[in-house]
ZAVEX-323757 format. One record per residue: x, y, z of N, C-alpha, C in turn; residue number from 1. Coordinates in Angstrom, 3 decimals, m for minus. Example, Ala and Ser with C-alpha at 12.3 -4.5 7.8 and 13.67 -1.06 7.14 Angstrom:
ZAVEX-323757
       n.x       n.y       n.z      ca.x      ca.y      ca.z       c.x       c.y       c.z    k
    13.190    m5.690     7.800    12.300    m4.500     7.800    13.200    m3.300     7.800    1
    12.850    m2.250     7.080    13.670    m1.060     7.140    12.900     0.030     7.870    2
This chain:
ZAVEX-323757
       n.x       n.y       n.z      ca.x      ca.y      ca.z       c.x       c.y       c.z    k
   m47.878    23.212    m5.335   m47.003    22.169    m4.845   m46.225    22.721    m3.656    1
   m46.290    21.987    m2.940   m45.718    22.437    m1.259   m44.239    21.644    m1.375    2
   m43.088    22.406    m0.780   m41.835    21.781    m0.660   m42.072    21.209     0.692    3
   m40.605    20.013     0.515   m40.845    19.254     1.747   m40.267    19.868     2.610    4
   m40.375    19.832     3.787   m39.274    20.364     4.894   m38.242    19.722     5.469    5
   m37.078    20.181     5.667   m35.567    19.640     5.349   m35.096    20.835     6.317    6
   m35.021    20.364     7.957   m34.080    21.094     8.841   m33.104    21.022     8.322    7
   m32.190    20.632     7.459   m30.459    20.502     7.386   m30.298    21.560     6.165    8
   m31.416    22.586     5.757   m31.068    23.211     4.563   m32.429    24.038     4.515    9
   m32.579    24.613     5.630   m33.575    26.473     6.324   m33.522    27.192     4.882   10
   m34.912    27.336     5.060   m35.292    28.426     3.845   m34.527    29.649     4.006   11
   m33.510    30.347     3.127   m32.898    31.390     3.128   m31.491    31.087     3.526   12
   m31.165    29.724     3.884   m29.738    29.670     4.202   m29.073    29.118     3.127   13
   m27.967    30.055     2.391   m27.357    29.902     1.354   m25.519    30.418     2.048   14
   m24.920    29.441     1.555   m23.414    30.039     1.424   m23.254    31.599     0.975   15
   m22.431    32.705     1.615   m21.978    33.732     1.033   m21.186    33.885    m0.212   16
   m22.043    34.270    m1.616   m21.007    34.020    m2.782   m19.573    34.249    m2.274   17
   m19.016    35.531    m2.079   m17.338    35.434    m1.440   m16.564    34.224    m0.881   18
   m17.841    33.466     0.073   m17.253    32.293     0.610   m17.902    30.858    m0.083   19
   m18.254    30.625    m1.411   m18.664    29.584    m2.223   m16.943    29.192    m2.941   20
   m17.029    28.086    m2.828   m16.238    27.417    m3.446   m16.057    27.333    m5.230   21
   m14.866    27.757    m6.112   m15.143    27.452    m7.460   m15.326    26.375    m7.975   22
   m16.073    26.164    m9.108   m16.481    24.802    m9.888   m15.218    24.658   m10.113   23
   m13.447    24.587   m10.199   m12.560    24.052   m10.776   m11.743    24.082    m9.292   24
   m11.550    24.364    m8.656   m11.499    23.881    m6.846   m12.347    22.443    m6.485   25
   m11.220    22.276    m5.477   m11.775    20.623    m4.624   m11.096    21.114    m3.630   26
   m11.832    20.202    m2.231   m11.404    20.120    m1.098   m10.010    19.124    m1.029   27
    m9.118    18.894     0.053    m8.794    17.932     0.401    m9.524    16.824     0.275   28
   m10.806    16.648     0.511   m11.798    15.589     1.117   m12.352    14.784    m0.291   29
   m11.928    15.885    m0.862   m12.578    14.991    m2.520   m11.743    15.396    m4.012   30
   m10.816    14.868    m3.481    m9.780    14.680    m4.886   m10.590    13.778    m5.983   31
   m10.122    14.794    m7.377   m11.065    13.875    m7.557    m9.715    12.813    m8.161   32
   m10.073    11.869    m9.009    m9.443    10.669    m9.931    m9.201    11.015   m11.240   33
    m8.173    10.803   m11.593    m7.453    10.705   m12.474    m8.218    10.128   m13.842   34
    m9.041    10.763   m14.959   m10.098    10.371   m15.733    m8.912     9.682   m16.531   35
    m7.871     9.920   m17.018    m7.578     9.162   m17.864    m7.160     7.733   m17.242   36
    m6.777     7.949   m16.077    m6.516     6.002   m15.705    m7.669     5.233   m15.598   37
    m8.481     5.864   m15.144   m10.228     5.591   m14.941   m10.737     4.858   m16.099   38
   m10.503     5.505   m17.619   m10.790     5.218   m19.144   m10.069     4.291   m19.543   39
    m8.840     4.089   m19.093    m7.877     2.683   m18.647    m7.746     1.549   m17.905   40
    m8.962     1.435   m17.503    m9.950     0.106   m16.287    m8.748     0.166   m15.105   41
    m8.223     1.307   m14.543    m7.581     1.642   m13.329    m8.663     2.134   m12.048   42
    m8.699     1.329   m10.825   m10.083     1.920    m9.947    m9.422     2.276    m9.279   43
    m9.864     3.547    m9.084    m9.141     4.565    m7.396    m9.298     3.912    m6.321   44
    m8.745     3.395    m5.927    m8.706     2.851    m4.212    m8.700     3.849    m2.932   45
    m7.920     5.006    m2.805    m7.158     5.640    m1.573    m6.188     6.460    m1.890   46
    m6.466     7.600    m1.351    m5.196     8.101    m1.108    m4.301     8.452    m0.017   47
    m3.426     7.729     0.082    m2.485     7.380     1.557    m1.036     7.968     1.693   48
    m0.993     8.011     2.690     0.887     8.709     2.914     1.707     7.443     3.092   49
     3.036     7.865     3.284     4.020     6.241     3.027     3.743     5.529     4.266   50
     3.029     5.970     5.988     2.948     5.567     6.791     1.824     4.010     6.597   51
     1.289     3.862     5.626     0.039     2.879     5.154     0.441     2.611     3.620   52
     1.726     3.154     2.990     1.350     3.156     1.597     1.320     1.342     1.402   53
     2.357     1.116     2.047     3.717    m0.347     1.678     1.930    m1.388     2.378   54
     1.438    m1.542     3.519     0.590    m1.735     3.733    m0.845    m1.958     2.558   55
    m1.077    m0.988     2.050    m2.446    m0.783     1.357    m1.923    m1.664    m0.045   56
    m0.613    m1.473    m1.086    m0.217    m1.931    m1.751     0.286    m3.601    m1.789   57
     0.828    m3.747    m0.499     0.639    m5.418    m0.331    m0.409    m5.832    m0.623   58
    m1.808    m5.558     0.541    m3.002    m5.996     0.620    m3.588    m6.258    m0.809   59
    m3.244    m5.441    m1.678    m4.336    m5.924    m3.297    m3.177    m6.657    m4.303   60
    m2.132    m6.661    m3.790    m0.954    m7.562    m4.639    m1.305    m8.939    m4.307   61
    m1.301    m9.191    m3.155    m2.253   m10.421    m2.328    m3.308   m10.515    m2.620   62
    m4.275    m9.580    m3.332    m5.671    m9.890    m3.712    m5.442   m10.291    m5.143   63
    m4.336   m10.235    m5.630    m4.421   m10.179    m7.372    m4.038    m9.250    m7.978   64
    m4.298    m7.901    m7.367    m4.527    m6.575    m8.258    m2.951    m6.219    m8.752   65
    m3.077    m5.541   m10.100    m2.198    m4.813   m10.419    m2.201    m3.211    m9.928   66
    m0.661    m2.575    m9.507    m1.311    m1.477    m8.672    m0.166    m0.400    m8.900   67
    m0.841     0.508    m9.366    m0.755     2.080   m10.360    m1.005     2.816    m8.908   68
     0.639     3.487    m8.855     0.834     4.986    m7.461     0.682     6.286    m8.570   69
    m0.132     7.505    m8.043    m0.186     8.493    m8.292     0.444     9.621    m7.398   70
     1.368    10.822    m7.637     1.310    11.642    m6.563    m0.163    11.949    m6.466   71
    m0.528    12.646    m5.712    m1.806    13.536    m5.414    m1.671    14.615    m6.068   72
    m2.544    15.458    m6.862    m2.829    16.304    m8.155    m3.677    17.324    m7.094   73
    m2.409    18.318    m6.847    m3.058    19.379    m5.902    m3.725    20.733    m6.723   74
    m3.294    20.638    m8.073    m3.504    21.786    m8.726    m4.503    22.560    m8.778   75
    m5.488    21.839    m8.141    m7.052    22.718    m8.199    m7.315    22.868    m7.000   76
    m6.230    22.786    m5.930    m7.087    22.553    m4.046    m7.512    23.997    m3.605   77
    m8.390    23.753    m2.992    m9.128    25.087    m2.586    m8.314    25.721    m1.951   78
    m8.134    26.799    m1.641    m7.570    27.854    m1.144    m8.094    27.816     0.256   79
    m9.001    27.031     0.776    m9.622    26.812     2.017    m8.589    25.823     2.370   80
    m7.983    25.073     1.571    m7.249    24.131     2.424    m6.314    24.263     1.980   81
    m5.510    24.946     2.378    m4.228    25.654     2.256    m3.490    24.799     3.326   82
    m3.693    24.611     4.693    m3.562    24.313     5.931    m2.861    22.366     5.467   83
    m3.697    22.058     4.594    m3.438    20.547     4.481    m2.689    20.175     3.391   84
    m2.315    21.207     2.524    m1.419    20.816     1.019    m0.375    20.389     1.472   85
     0.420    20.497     2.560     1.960    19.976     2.507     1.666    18.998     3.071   86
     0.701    18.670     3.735     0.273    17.176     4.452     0.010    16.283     2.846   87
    m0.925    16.657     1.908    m1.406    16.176     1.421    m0.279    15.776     0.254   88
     0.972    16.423    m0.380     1.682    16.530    m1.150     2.359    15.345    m0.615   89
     2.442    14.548     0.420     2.906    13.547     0.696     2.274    12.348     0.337   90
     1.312    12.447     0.432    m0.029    10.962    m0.330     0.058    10.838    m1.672   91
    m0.227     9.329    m1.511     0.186     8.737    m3.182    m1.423     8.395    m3.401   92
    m2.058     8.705    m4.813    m3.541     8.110    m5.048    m2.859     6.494    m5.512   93
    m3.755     5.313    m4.851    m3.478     4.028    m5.261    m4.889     3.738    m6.167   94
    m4.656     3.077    m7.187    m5.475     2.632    m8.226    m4.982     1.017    m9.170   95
    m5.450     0.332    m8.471    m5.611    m0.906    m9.244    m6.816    m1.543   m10.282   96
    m6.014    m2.367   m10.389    m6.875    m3.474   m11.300    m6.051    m4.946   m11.874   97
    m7.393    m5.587   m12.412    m7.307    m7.091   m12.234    m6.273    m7.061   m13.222   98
């Protein structure tokens, strides 16, 4: 069986373990959601700073939605993004429902 060929991922190009990310680490880019509001029919919408919060929270109050603010749950952020935690410690995760 012949593999397919895939320029975006060169035979032999692997991340440096030292520089692999841990399975209990996340980026900025992918927080994840809150499993227990999730198990509580709460859907992650966004996570926004107060410059859009008042904004994003109208918009689904006007749609109907009931709407659950989270701080942002930095506790696992990668150590790669060190640079964006005090940015990010300002964003609220928004999660509604009907």
């Amino acid at each position: 069986m012949t593999e397919e060929f895939n320029p975006l991922e060169p035979t032999g190009c692997e991340i440096p373990a030292h520089q692999q990310r841990q399975a209990t680490s996340y980026t900025g880019c992918d927080i994840p959601h809150d499993p227990e509001l999730v198990a509580q029919g709460w859907e992650f919408r966004c996570n926004t700073d107060d410059s859009r919060l008042n904004d994003v929270v109208d918009t689904y109050k006007e749609l109907g939605f009931e709407i659950h603010l989270e701080a942002v749950n930095l506790s696992g952020l990668s150590s790669d993004c060190g640079g964006c935690a005090t940015m990010l410690a300002a964003f609220s995760a928004v999660y509604t429902r009907k």
